[in-house]
C-alpha positions as CSV (number, residue, x, y, z in Angstrom):
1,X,52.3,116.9,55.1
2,X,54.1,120.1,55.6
3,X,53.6,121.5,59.2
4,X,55.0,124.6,60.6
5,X,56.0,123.4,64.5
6,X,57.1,126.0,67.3
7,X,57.7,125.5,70.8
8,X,55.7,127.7,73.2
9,X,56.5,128.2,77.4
10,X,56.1,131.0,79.9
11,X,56.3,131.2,83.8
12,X,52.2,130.7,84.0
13,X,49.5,129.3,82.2
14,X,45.4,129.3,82.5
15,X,43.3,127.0,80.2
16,X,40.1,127.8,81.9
17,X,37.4,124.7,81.1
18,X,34.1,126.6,80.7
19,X,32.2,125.0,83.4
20,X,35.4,126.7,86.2
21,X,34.8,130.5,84.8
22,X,34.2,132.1,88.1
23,X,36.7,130.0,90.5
24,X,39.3,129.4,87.6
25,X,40.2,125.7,86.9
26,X,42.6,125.2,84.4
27,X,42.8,122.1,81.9
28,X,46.3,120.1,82.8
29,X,47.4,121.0,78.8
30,X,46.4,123.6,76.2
31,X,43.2,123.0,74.0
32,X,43.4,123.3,70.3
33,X,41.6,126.7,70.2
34,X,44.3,127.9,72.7
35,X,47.1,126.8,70.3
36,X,45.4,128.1,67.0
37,X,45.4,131.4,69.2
38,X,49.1,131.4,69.7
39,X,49.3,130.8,65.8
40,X,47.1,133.4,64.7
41,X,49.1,136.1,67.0
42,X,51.8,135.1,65.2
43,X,50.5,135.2,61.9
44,X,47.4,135.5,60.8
45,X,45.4,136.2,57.2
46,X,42.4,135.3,57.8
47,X,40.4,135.5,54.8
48,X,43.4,133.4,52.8
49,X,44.6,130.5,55.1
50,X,43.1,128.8,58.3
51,X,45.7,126.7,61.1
52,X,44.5,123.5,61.6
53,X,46.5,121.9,64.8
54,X,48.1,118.3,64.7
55,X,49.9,117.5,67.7
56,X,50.5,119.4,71.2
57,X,53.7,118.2,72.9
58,X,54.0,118.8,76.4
59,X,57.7,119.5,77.3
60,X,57.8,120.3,81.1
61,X,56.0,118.3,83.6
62,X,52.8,119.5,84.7
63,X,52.6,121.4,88.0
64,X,49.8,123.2,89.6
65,X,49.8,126.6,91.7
66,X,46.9,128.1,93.6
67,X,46.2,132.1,94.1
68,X,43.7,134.6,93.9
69,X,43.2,137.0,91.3
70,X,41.7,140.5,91.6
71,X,39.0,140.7,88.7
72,X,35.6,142.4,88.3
73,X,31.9,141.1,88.9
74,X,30.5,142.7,86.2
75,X,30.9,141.9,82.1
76,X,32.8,144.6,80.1
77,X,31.2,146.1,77.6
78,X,31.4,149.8,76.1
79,X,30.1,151.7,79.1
80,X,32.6,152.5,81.7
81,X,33.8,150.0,84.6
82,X,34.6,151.3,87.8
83,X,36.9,148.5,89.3
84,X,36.4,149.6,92.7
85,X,33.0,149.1,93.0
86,X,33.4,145.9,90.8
87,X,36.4,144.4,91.7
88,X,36.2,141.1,93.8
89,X,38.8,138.4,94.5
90,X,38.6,134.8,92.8
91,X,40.5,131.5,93.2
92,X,42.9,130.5,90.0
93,X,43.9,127.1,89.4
94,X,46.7,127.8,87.0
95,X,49.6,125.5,85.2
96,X,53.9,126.5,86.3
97,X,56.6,126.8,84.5
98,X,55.6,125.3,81.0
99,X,56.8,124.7,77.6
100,X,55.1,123.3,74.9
101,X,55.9,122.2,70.8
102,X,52.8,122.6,69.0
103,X,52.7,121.5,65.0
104,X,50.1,123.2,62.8
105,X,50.1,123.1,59.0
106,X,48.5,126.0,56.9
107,X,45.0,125.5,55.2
108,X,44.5,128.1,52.6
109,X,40.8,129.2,52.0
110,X,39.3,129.2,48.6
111,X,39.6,132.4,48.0
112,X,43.1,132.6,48.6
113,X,45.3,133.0,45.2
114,X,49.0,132.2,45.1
115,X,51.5,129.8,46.0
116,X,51.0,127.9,49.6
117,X,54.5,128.1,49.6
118,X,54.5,131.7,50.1
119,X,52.1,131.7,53.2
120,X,54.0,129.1,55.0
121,X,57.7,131.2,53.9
122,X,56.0,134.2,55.4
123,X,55.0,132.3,58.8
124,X,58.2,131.1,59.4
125,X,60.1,134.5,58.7
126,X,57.8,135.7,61.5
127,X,58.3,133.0,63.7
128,X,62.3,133.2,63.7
129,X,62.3,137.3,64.0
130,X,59.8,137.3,67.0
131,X,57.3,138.6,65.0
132,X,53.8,139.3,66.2
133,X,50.5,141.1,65.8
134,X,49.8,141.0,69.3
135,X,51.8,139.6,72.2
136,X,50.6,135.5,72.8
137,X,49.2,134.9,76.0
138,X,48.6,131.2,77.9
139,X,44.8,131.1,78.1
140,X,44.8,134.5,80.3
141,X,46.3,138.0,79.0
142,X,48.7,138.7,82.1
143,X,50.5,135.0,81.3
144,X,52.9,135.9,78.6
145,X,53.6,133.0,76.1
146,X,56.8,133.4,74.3
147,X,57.7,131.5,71.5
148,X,60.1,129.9,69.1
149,X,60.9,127.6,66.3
150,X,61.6,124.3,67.2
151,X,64.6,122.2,66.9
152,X,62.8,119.4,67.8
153,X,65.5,117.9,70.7
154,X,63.2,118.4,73.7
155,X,61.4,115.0,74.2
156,X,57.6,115.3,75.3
157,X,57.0,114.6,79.3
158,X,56.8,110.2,79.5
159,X,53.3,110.2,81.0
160,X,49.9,109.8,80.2
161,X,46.6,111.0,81.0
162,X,42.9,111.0,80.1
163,X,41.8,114.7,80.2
164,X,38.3,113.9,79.2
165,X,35.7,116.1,76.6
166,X,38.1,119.3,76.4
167,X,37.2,122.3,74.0
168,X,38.2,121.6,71.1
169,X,37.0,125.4,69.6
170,X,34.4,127.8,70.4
171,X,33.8,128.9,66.2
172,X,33.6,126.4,62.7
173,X,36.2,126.7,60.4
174,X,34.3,128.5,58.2
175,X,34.0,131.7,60.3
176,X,36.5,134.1,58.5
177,X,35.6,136.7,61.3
178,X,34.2,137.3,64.8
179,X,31.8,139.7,65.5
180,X,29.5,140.0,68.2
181,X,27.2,138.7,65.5
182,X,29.1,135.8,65.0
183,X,27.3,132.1,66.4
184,X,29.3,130.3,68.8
185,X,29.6,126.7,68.2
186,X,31.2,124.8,71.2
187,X,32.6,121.4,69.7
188,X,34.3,119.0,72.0
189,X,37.0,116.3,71.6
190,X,38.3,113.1,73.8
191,X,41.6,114.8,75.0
192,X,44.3,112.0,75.4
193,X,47.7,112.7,76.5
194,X,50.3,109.6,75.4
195,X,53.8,109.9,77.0
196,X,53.5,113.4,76.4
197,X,51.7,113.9,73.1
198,X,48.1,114.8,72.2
199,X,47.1,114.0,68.8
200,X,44.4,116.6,67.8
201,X,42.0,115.5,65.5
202,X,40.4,117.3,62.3
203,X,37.6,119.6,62.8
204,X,35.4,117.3,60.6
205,X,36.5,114.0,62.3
206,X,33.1,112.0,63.6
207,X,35.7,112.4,67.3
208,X,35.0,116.4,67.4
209,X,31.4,116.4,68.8
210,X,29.4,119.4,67.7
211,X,26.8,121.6,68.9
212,X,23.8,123.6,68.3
213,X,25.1,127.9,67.9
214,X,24.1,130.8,69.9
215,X,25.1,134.8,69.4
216,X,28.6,135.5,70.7
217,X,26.7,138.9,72.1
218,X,24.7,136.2,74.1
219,X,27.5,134.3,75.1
220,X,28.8,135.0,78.9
């Protein structure tokens, strides 16, 4: 199976688990919806092609740092915020000095017409100029996430650890776009990290527990 693998780090990291949103408690490794993110800011077409995740390597051991964060009460939306009145300061649990290798292949979409080939030629020209649509973040927007192509000689971290159910994405494969119309659809996963490697399964693996939708608009 081809795979297109790149190696990912930055000085600070937030994989917030959903039930930690207002003190901020990060998963110990990145989710597969966090990596696909990194993937799509990269490169991204999609009404042709979809990443599916294999494998997240973790490169640099894992270390935790504790501060607060200045952040508002209130939910943006299109009305105007005014940060004094809504500001407030909240507790972040957030991952140091990281670097991960994450290997994805390209799925193209039915409707795509051409040569896979060419989609995977075009990701990897972007990946080795630095390319981007948007600038990668790690799980929050202030923790840059820069990125490369890897050579593959960094080994993976020798330990192990049983995450738990992690989020495995927040939208089904089949959702081209988001909109506020859009239904989310948590699904979960048994996150297992083996000397340093977690094997991420296929959406449509009996292991990737789904569940019922509701509106994104809905969603807090």
């Amino acid at each position: 199976m081809k795979e297109v693998v790149i190696e990912v780090w930055g000085d600070f990291a937030c994989f917030t688990m959903p039930q930690a949103k207002v003190e901020r408690l990060t998963y110990p490794f990145p989710p597969p919806s966090a990596a696909r993110g990194i993937l799509s800011a990269i490169y991204m077409k999609p009404k042709e092609f979809l990443w599916r995740v294999h494998r997240i390597e973790v490169l640099e051991p894992i270390r935790y740092i504790s501060f607060k964060r200045n952040e508002i009460k209130c939910t943006v939306s299109s009305t105007p915020v005014s940060a004094e009145e809504e500001r407030t300061q909240r507790q972040t649990t957030a991952l140091q000095n990281v670097r991960y290798r994450i290997a994805a292949s390209i799925v193209p979409r039915p409707a795509f017409v051409g040569r896979e080939t060419q989609l995977y030629e075009q990701a990897m020209r972007r990946i080795r100029g630095g390319k981007c649509y948007f600038q990668p973040s790690l799980g929050l927007r202030e923790f840059t996430c820069y990125f490369e192509e890897s050579d593959g000689t960094r080994p993976p971290i020798q330990e192990s650890l049983d995450a738990g159910l992690m989020v495995y994405d927040l939208f089904t494969p089949e959702d081209v776009e988001v909109t506020k119309k859009t239904k989310i659809q948590m699904s979960l996963f048994h996150a297992v990290m083996e000397n340093g490697v977690i094997s991420v399964p296929p959406y449509e693996s009996p292991e990737v527990l789904k569940g019922g939708a509701i509106h994104a608009e809905g969603a807090v």
